[in-house]
C-alpha positions as CSV (number, residue, x, y, z in Angstrom):
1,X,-121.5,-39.2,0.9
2,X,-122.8,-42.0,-1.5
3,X,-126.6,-40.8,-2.9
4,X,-125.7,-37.2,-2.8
5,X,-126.3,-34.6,-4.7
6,X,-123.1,-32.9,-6.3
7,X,-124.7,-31.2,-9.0
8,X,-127.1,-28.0,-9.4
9,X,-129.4,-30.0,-12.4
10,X,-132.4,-31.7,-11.4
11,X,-133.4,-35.2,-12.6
12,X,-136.8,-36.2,-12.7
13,X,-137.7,-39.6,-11.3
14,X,-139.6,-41.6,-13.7
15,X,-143.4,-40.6,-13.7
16,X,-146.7,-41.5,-15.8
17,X,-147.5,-38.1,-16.7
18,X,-146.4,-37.7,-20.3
19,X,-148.0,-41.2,-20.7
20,X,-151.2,-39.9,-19.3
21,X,-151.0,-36.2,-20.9
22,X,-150.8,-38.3,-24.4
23,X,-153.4,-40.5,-24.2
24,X,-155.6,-37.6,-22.8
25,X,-155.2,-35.6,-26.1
26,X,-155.5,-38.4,-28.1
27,X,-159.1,-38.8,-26.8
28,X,-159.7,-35.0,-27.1
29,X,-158.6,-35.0,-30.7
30,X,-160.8,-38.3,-31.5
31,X,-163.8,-36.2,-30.3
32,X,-162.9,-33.2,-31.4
33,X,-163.0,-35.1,-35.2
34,X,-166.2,-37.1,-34.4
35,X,-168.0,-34.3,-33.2
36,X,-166.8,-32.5,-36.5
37,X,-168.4,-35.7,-38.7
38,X,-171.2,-35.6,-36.7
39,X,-170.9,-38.9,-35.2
40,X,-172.6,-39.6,-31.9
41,X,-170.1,-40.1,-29.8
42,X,-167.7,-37.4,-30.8
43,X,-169.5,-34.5,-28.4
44,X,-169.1,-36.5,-25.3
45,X,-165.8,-37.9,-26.4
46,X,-164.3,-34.4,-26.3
47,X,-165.6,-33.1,-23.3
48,X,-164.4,-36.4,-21.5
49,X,-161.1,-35.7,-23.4
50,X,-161.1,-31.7,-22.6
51,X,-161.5,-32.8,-18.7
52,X,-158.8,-35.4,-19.4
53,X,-156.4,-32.7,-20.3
54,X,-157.4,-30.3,-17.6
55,X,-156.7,-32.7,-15.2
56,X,-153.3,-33.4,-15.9
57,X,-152.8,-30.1,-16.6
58,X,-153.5,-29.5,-12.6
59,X,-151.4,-32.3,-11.3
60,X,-148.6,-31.6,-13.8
61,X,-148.3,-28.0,-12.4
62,X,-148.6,-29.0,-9.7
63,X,-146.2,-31.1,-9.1
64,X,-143.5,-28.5,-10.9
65,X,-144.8,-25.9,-8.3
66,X,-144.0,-28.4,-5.9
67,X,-140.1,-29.1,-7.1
68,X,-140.0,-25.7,-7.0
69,X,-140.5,-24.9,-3.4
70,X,-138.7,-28.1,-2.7
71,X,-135.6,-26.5,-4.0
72,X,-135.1,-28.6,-7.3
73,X,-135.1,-25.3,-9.1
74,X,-131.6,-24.0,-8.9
75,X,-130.5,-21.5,-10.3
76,X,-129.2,-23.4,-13.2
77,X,-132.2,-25.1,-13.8
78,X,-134.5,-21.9,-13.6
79,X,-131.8,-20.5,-16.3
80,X,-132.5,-23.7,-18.7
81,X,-136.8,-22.9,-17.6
82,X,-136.2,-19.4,-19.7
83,X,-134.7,-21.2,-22.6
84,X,-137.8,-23.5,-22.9
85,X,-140.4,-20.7,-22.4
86,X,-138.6,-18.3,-24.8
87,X,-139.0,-21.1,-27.4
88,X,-142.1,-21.5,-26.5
89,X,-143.0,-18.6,-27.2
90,X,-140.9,-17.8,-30.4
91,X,-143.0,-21.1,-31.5
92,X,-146.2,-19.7,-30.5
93,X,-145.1,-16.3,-32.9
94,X,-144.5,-18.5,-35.9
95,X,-148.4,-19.9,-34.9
96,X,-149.7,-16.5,-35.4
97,X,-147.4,-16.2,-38.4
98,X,-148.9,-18.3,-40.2
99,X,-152.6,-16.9,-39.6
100,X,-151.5,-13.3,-40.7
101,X,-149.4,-15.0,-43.8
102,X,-153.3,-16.4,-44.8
103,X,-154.9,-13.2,-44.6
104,X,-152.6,-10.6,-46.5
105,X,-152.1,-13.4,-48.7
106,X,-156.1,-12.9,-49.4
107,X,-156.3,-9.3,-49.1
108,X,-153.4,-8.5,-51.6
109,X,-154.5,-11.0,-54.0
110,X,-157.8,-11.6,-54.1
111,X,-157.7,-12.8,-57.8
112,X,-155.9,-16.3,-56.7
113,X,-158.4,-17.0,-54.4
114,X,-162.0,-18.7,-55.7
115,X,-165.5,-17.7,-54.3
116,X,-164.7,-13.5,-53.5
117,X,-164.5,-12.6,-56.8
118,X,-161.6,-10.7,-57.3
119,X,-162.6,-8.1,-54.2
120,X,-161.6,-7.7,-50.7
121,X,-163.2,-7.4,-48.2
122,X,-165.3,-9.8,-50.2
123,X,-168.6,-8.9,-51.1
124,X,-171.5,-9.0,-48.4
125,X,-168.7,-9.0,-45.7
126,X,-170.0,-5.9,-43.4
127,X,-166.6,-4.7,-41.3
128,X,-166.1,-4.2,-38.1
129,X,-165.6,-0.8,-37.3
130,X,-162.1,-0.5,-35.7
131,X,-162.4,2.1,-33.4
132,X,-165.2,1.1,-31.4
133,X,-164.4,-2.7,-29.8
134,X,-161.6,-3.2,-31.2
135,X,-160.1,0.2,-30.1
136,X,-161.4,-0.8,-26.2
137,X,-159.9,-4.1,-26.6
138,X,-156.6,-2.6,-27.6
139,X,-156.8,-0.1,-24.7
140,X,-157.6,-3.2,-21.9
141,X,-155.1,-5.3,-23.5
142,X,-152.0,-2.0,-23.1
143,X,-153.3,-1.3,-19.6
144,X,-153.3,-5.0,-18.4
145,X,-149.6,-4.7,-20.1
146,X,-148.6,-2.7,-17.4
147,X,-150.6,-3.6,-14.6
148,X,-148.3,-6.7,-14.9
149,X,-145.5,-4.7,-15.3
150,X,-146.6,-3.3,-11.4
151,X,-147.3,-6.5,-10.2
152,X,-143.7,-7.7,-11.2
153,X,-141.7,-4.9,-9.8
154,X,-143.8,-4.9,-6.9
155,X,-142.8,-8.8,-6.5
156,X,-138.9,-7.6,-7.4
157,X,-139.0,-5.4,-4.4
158,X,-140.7,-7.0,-2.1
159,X,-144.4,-5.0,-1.8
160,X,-146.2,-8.3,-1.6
161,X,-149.6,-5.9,-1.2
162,X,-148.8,-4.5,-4.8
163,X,-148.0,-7.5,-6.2
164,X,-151.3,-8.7,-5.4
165,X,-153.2,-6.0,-6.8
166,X,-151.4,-5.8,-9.7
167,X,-152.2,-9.5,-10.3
168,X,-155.9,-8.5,-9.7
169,X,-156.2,-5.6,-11.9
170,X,-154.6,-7.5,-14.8
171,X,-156.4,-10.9,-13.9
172,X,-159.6,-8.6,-14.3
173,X,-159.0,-6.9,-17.4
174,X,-157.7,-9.3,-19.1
175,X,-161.6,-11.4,-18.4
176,X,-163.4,-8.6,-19.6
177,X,-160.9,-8.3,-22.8
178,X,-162.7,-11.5,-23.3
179,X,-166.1,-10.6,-22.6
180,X,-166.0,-7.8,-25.3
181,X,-164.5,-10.2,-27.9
182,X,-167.6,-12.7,-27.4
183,X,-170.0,-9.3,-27.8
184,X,-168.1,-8.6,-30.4
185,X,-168.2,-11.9,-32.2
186,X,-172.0,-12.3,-31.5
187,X,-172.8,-9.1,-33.7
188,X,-170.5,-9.7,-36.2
189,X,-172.4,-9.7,-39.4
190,X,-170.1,-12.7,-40.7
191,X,-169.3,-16.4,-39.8
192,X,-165.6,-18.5,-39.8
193,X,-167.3,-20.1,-42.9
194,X,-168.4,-16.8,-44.8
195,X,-165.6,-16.9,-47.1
196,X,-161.8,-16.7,-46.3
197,X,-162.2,-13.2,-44.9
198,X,-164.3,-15.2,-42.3
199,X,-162.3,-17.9,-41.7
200,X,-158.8,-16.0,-41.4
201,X,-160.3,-13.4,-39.2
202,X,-161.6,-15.8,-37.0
203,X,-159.0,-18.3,-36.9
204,X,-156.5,-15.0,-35.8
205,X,-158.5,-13.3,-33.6
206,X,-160.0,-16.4,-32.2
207,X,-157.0,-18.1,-31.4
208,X,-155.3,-15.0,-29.8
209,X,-158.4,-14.9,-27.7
210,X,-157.6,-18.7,-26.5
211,X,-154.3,-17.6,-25.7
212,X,-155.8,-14.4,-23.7
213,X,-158.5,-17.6,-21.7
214,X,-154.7,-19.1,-20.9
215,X,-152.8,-16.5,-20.1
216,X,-155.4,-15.4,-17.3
217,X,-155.9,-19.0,-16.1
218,X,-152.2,-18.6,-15.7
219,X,-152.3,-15.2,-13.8
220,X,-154.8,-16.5,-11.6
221,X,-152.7,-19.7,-11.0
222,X,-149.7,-16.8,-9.7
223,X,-152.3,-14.8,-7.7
224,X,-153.1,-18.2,-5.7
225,X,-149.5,-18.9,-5.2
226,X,-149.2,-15.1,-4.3
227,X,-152.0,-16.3,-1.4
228,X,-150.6,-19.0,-0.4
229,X,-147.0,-17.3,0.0
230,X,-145.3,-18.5,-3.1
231,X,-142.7,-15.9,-5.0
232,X,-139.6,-14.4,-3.4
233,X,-137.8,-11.8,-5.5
234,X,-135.0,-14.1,-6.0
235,X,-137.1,-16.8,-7.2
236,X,-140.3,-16.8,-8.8
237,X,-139.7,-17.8,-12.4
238,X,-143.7,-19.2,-12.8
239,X,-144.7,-15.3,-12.5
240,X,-142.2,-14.3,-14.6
241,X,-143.3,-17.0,-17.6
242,X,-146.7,-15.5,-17.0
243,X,-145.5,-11.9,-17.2
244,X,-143.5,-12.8,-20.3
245,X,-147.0,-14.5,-22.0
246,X,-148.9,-12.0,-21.1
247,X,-146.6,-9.6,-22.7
248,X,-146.3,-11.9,-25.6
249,X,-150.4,-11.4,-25.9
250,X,-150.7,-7.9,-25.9
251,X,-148.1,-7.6,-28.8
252,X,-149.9,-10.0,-31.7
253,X,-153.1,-7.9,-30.2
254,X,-151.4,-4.3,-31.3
255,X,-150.4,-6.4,-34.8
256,X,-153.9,-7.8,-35.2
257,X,-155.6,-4.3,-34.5
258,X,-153.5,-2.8,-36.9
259,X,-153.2,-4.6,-39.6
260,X,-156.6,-6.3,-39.7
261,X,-159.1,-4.2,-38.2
262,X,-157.5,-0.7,-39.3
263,X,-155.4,-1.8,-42.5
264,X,-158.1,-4.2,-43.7
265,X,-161.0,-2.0,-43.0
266,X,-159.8,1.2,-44.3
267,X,-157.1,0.8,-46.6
268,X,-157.2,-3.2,-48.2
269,X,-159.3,-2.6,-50.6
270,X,-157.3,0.0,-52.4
271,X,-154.3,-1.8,-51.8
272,X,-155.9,-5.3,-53.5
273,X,-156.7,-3.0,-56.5
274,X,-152.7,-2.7,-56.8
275,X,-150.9,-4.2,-54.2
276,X,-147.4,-2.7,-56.3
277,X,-148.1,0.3,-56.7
């Protein structure tokens, strides 16, 4: 029959999203840089820019959540969906890469690095001891691991009552993983601009605590799709992405808390003295 379909790949009909998504960072990252140079306009610029973003993040998920119930996601296309979020995150690795490269770059040679003297930690920089919020942190983050875990088998086999509590337990840890990390960074006794210690700490554990803000926006998005009846346990790919990030998370976390909070804290400085040896 003419206008059929006689394929299992889904072409998209044209659409002004990308258009729209574009133009909405571009404003976000003019007033990200004005509000940076102190211009008057920059603040409001990025906010209006944020909400820009936001926005068509919504109606872009939304209308993939909508192809999806439609049936456009066949079982050739969902194969193709795990090839483009397993690059994503193998991309988002080589992010976090590049943060950890920075900071044993600066802990095992101190000497190339002007302003801390030679020493690491540099001087005046009071540690964080490891095994206090860092330690909780690390035991929310391996328990929301497999509360996730429970949610997904629970979807797999059908116990639509697990799957929702799983979501909940890991939806709620994973907000007070967060909540710890801003008490944390509030008593930190240094800034992002208190030397490079400062700034690669923060820039690391910072940004993996962005990723644990999208991660549970994304969970949240799954446990309203749960609600509304979403998910069979032959299809439900957007759970599975968000299994597979959360997952992703937890891992640069167990890095992290080993190598900067316990390696940097109790056994950098002796390595610095003679990282060779």
């Amino acid at each position: 029959m003419a206008g059929s379909k006689t394929h299992d790949f889904h072409i998209l009909n044209p659409s002004s999203r990308p258009f729209m998504m574009s133009a909405a960072v571009l404003i976000l990252a003019a007033g990200a840089i004005g509000w940076m140079h102190k211009m008057g306009w920059g603040m409001p610029t990025f906010f209006a820019g944020l909400a820009a973003v936001s926005a068509m993040f919504f109606l872009w998920w939304k209308d993939v959540v909508h192809e999806a119930n439609t049936g456009d996601h066949t079982p050739v296309v969902q194969i193709h969906h795990r090839y483009g979020m397993i690059l994503f995150i193998a991309s988002e690795v080589m992010f976090f890469v590049a943060w950890f490269w920075a900071y044993f770059n600066a802990a095992l040679y101190p000497s190339l690095h002007e302003g801390i003297e030679g020493a690491w930690p540099p001087k005046g920089i009071e540690l964080l001891d490891p095994f206090v919020f860092p330690l909780l942190n690390t035991l929310i983050l391996l328990l929301s691991g497999t509360s996730v875990t429970w949610a997904h088998h629970a979807l797999i086999h059908g116990d639509r009552k697990g799957l929702k509590n799983g979501l909940w337990v890991t939806i709620a840890l994973g907000l007070i993983f967060t909540c710890v990390q801003a008490y944390e960074y509030h008593h930190a006794e240094y800034g992002l601009a208190d030397s490079i210690y400062g700034a690669a700490f923060y820039m690391a554990t910072g940004f993996h605590g962005f990723h644990v803000i999208v991660g549970t926006i994304f969970l949240i998005v799954c446990l309203a799709r749960t609600y509304k009846g979403d998910f069979t346990p032959r299809q439900h790919f957007g759970f599975e992405a968000a299994a597979w990030y959360w997952h992703f998370v937890d891992v640069v976390w167990l890095f992290l808390f080993i190598s900067i909070y316990v390696w940097g804290s109790k056994f950098g400085a002796a390595v610095a003295q003679n990282p060779l040896g």
